[in-house]
TITI-910623 format. One record per residue: residue number from 1; x, y, z of N, C-alpha, C in turn. Coordinates in Angstrom, 1 decimal. Example, Ala and Ser with C-alpha at 12.3 -4.5 7.8 and 13.67 -1.06 7.14 Angstrom:
2
PT/num/n.c1/n.c2/n.c3/ca.c1/ca.c2/ca.c3/c.c1/c.c2/c.c3
PT/1/13.2/-5.7/7.8/12.3/-4.5/7.8/13.2/-3.3/7.8 .
PT/2/12.8/-2.2/7.1/13.7/-1.1/7.1/12.9/0.0/7.9 .
//
This chain:
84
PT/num/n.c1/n.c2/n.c3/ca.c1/ca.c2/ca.c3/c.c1/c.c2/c.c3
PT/1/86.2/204.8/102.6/87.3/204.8/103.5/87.9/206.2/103.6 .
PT/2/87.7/206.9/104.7/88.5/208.1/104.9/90.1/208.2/105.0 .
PT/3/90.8/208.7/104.9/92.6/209.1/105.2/92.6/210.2/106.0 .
PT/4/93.0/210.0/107.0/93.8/211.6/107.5/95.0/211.4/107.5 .
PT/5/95.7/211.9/106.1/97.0/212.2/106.0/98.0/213.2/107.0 .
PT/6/98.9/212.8/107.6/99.9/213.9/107.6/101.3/213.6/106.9 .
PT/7/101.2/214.6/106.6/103.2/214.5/105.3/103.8/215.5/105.7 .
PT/8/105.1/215.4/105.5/106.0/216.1/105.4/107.1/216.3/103.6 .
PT/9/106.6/217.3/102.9/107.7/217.7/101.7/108.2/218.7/102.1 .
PT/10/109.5/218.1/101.8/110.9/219.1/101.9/110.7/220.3/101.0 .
PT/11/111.4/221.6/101.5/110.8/222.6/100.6/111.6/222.6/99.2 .
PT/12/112.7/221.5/99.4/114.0/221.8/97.9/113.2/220.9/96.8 .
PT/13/111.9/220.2/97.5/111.7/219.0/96.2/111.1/219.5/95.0 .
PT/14/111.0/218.4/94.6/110.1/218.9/93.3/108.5/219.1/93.5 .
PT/15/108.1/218.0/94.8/106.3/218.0/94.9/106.4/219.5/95.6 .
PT/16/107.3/219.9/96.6/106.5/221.6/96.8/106.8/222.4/95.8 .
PT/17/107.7/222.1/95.0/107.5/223.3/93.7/106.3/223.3/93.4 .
PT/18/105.8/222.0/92.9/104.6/221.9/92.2/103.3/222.3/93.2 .
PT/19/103.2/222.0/94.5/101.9/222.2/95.6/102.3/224.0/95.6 .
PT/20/103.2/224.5/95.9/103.4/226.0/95.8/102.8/226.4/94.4 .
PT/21/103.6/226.2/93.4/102.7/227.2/91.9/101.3/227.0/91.9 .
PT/22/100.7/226.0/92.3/99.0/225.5/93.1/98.6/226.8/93.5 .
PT/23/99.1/226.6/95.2/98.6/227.8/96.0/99.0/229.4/95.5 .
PT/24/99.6/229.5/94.8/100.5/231.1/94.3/99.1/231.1/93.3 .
PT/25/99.7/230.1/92.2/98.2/230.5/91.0/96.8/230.6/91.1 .
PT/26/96.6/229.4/92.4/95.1/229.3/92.8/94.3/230.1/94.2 .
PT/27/95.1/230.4/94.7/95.1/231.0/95.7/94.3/230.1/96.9 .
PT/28/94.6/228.9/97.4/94.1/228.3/97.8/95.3/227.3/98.9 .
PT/29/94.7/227.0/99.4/95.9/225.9/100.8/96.8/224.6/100.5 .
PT/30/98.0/224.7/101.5/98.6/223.4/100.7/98.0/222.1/100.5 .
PT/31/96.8/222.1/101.4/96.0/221.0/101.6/95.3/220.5/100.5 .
PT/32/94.7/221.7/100.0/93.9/221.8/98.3/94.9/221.6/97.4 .
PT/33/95.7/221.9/97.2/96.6/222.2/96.1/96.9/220.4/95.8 .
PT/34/97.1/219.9/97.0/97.3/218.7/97.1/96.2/217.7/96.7 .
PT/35/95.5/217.9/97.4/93.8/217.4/96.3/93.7/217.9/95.3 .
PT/36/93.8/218.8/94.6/93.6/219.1/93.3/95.0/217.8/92.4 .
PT/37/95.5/218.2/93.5/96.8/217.1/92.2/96.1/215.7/92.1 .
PT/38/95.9/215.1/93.1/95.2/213.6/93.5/94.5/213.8/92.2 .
PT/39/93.4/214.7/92.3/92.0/214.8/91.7/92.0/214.6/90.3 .
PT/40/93.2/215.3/90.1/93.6/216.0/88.5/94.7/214.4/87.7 .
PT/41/95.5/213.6/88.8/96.7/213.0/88.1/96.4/211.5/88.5 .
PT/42/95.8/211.4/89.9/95.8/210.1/90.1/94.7/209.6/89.8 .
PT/43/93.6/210.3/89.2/92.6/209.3/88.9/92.6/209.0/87.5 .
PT/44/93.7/209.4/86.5/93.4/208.9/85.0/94.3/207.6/84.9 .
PT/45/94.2/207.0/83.8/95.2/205.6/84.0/95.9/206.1/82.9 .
PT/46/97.2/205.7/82.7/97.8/206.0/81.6/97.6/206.5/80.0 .
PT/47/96.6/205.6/79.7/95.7/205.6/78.5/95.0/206.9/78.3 .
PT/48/94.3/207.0/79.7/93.7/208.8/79.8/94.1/209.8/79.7 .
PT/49/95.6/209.8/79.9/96.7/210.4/80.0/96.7/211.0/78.7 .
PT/50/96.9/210.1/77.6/97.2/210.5/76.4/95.9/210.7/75.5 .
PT/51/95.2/210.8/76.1/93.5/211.4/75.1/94.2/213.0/74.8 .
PT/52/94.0/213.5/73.3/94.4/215.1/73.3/95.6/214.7/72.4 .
PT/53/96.8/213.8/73.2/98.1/213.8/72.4/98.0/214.2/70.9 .
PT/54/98.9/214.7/70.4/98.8/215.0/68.8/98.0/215.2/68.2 .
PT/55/97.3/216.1/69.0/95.7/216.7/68.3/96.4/218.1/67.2 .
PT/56/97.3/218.6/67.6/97.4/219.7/66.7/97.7/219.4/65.6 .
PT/57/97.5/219.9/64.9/97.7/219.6/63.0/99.5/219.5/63.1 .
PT/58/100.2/220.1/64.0/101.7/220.2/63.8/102.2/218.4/63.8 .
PT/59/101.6/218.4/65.3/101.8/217.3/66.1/101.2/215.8/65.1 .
PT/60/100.0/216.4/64.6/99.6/215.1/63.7/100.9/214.8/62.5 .
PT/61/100.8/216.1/62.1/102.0/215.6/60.5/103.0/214.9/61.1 .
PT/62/103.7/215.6/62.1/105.3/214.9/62.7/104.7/213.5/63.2 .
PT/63/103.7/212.8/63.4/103.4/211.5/63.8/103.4/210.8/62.6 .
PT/64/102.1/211.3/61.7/102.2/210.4/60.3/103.7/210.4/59.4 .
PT/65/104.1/211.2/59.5/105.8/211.4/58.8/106.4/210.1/59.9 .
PT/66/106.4/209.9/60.7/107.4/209.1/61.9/106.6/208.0/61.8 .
PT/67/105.2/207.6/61.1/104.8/206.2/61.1/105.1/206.1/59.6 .
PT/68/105.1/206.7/58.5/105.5/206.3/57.1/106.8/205.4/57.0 .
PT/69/107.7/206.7/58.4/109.3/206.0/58.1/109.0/204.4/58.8 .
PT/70/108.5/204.3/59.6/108.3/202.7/60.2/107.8/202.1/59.1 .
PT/71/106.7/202.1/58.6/105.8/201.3/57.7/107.1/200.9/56.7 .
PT/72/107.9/201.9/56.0/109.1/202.1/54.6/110.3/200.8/55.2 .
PT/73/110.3/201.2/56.7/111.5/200.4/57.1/111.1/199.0/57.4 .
PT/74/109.8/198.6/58.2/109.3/197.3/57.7/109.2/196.7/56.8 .
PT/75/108.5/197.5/55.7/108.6/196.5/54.4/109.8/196.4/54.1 .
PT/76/110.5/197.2/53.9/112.0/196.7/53.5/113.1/195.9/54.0 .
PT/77/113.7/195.2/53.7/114.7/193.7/53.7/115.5/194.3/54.7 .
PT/78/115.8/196.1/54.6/117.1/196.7/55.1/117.1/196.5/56.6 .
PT/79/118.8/195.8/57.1/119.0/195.8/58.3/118.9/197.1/59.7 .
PT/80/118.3/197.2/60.4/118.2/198.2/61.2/119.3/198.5/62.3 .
PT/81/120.0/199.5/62.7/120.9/199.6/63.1/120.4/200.5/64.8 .
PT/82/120.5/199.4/65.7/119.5/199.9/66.9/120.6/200.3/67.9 .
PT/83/121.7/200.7/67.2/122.4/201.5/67.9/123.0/200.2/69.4 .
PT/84/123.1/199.2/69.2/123.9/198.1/70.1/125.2/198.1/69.8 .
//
């Protein structure tokens, strides 16, 4: 199934910021810039999204530190205070 799109983005939004630093960086048309985004955003599903996440050694420790505290606060009897 083909699309021949036409759109209109306003130039104050946020999608021509993003289709502009496209064409400025890539040197390439708003048309492209726009398929590249398609290309690049709409074909992963959520889950794909996050492949990479907390790969840095930084990012791993601050994860395992923030699942310890969960695991500590699970086992323990102590009431959780969820801020209601």
């Amino acid at each position: 199934m083909a699309f021949d799109l036409h759109i209109h983005i306003d130039s104050e939004s946020l999608e021509a910021n993003v289709v502009e630093s496209i064409v400025r960086r890539d040197h390439v048309s708003p048309e492209e810039a726009v398929l590249r985004v398609l290309r690049e955003k709409g074909a992963l599903s959520p889950a794909q999204e996050m492949i990479g996440a907390f790969s840095s050694p930084e990012d791993l420790a601050i994860m395992d530190e923030a699942m310890q505290h969960v695991r500590e606060l699970r086992a323990s009897d102590q009431l959780r205070d969820f801020g209601l």
